[in-house]
N, C-alpha and C positions, 0 to 999 in steps of 0.2 A: 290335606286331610283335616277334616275338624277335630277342634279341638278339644280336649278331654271334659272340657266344662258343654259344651254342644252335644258331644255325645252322651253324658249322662243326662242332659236336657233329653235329647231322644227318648231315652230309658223311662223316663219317668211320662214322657205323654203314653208314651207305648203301655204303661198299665195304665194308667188315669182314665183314658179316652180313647185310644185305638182299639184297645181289647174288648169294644162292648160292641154287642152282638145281638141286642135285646132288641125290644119294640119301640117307638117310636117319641112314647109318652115317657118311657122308662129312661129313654135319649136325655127327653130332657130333665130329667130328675137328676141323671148322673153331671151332663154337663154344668147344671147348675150348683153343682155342690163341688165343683173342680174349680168353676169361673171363683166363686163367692171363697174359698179357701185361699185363693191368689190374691185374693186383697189384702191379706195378713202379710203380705209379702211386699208390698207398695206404700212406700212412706211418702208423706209429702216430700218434697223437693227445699231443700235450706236454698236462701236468698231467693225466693219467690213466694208473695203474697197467695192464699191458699182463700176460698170462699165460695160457698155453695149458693147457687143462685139457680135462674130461669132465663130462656130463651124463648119467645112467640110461644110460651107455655109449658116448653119443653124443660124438664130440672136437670140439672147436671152440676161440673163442678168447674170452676174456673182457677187457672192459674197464671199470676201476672208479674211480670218483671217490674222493677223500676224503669217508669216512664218511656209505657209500651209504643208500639211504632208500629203495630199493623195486628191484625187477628187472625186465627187460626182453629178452626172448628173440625176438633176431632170425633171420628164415627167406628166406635170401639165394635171390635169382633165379637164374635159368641154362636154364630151356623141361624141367626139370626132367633134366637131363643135363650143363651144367656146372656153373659157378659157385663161389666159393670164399669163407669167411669175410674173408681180406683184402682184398678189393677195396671191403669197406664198413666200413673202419676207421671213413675222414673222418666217411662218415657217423653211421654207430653211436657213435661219439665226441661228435660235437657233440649228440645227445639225450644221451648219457651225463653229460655238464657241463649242458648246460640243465637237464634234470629230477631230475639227483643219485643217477642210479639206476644198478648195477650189470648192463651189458649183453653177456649170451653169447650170441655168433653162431655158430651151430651146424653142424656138419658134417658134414650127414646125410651117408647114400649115396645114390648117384646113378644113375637109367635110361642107356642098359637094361638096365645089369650086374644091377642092382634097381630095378625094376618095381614099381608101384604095388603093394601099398601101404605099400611098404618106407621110403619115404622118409616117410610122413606116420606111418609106427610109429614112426619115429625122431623126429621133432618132437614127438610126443605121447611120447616116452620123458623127451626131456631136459624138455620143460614139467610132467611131474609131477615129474621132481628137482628144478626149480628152486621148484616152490612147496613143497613137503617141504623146501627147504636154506633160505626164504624165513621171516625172524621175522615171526611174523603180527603183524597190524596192518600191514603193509607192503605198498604195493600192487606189485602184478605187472602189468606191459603185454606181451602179443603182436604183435609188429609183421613185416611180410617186403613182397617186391617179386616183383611177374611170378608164375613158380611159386611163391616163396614167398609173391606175396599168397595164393596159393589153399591152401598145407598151414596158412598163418598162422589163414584162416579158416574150413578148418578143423578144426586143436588147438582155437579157442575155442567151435565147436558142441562137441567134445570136453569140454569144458569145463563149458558149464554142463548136457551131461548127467552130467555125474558130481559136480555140484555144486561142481566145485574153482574158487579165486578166480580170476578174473580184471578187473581194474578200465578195459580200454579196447584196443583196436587200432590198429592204423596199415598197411591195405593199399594198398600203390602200384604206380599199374596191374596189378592181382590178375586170372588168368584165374580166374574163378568156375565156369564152365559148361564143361567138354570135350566138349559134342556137337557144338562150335565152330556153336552156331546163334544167335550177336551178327550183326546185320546187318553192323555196322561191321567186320566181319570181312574180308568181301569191299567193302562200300561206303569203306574209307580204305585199300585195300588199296595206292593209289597214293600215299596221303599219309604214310603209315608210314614214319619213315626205317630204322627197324631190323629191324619186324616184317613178314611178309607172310602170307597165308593158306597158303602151301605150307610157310612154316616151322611156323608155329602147326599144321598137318595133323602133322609130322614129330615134334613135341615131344608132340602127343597121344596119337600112335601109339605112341611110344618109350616112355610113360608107365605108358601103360594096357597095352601089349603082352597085346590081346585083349580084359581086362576091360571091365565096363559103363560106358561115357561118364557114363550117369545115375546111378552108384550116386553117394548123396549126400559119402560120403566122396572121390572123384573130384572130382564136380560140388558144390561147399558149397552153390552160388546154389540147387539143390533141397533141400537140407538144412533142421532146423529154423535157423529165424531169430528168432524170440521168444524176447524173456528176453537176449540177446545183451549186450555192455558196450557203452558209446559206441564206436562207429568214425569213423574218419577215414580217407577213400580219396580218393585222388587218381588221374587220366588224362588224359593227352593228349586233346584235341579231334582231335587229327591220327591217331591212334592205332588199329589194328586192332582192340584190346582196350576203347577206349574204350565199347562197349553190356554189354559186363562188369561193370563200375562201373554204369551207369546203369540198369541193372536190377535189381544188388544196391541202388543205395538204394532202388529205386522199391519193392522188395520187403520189405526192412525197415522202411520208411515204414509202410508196409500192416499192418503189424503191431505199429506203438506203435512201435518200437525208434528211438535216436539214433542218426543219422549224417549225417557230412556229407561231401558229392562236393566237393572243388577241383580246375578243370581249366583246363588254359592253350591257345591255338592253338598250333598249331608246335611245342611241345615233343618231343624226342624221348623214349621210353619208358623211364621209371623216373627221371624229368627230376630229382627230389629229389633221389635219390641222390647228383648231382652236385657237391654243394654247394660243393667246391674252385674246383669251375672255371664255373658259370653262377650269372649275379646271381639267374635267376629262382629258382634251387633257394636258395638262401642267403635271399631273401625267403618262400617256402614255409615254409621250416623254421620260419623264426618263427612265421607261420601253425599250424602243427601244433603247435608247444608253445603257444601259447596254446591249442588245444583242448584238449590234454590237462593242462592245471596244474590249472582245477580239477577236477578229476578228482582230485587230489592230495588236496583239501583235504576232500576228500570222505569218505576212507576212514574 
């Protein structure tokens, strides 16, 4: 059963964001004033250097341990219309101390001012600065949440067709697919405390503004998928986006590739994230750096 600090998390997406019903522009007025409110809530991280910076032109915010060992370029969620680097200090923090690695969370631009595929050029702009500014032998990880599971995966199809390093991912509840055809889309549409099919329609439209649903760089879940680094994805059982996840492993399965699905009942969407405030996400986390340490030892 989740626990009492997850289910009031429920509660509170369920009025913030699930309850809107409006139009599309209005979409993004509310999420924007949801996303930008979360930042009051994200403090920097004690014992990690804090510093606003640039990637291949892209601004965001870095956070760096004592005498980093590898980088990590995080690709924050928002239905690819808000969302802001600070709202995932906590998070980006506590992998920054577990795995010792210096993490920039990046500040693309944002639909529908810019429209696909503005926001996934800029992801792919700062991931080739950061492995050009990256001393080799050092591994680099891709990691993001929501829309950024989706530009996260994919810069790393990006990636290995251009052969540039990347040593593992971490997408949590990633939309993969924009033709919005996961069954769980409409089938937990009731169980969603944050997401629902009318917003996931809003956030695809604002996105894409006309372009192909299928093109792979949109949709990654059509993209290649062999050859890929280990992933680790995580989704709600409760979740709209939950058959997103499920089909991205069942797809990379198919094709040799490592990854692994963890998924909890009840959690509400991008449940890790949380990790200040739910036990489950603090238990997760752990989970996710044991998958990716060796991965470390690897390089």
């Amino acid at each position: 059963m989740p626990s009492i600090q997850a289910r009031l998390m429920n509660k509170i997406a369920s009025i913030t964001v699930k309850s809107y019903k409006g139009s599309g522009a209005g979409f993004v007025r509310r999420f924007r004033l949801v996303t930008g409110a979360s930042n009051l809530l994200a403090p920097i991280p004690k014992g990690l250097k804090f510093k606003k910076g640039e990637l291949g032109g892209v601004p965001g915010e870095w956070l760096i341990p004592p005498n980093p060992k590898g980088a990590l370029l995080y690709i924050h969620g928002g239905a690819f219309v808000a969302g802001h680097p600070p709202m995932y200090r906590p998070f980006c923090g506590a992998l920054a101390k577990a795995l010792g690695f210096s993490v920039f969370m990046a500040d693309y631009r944002l639909a529908p001012e810019n429209p696909f595929p503005v926001p996934l050029e800029d992801c792919i702009a700062a991931f080739e600065a950061l492995v050009k500014d990256t001393p080799a032998g050092e591994p680099i990880f891709v990691a993001g949440d929501s829309a950024g599971g989706n530009l996260s995966l994919a810069v790393l199809q990006h990636a290995v067709k251009r052969k540039l390093p990347a040593q593992g991912g971490l997408l949590i509840s990633p939309a993969t697919d924009m033709r919005r055809l996961s069954p769980s889309i409409e089938g937990n549409d009731a169980t969603d405390s944050m997401l629902s099919a009318h917003i996931i329609e809003h956030a695809a439209n604002l996105y894409l503004c006309g372009a192909d649903p299928a093109d792979e760089r949109a949709s990654p879940l059509l993209g290649k998928l062999k050859g890929l680094p280990p992933l680790m994805v995580t989704a709600s059982e409760s979740e709209c986006l939950l058959d997103d996840s499920v089909q991205l492993r069942d797809a990379v399965k198919q094709v040799g590739g490592e990854i692994e699905l963890l998924t909890r009942p009840g959690m509400p969407h991008i449940w890790p994230t949380m990790n200040l405030a739910l036990p489950e996400a603090k238990e997760d986390l752990a989970k996710i750096i044991r998958f990716f340490s060796p991965l470390l030892k690897s390089i």
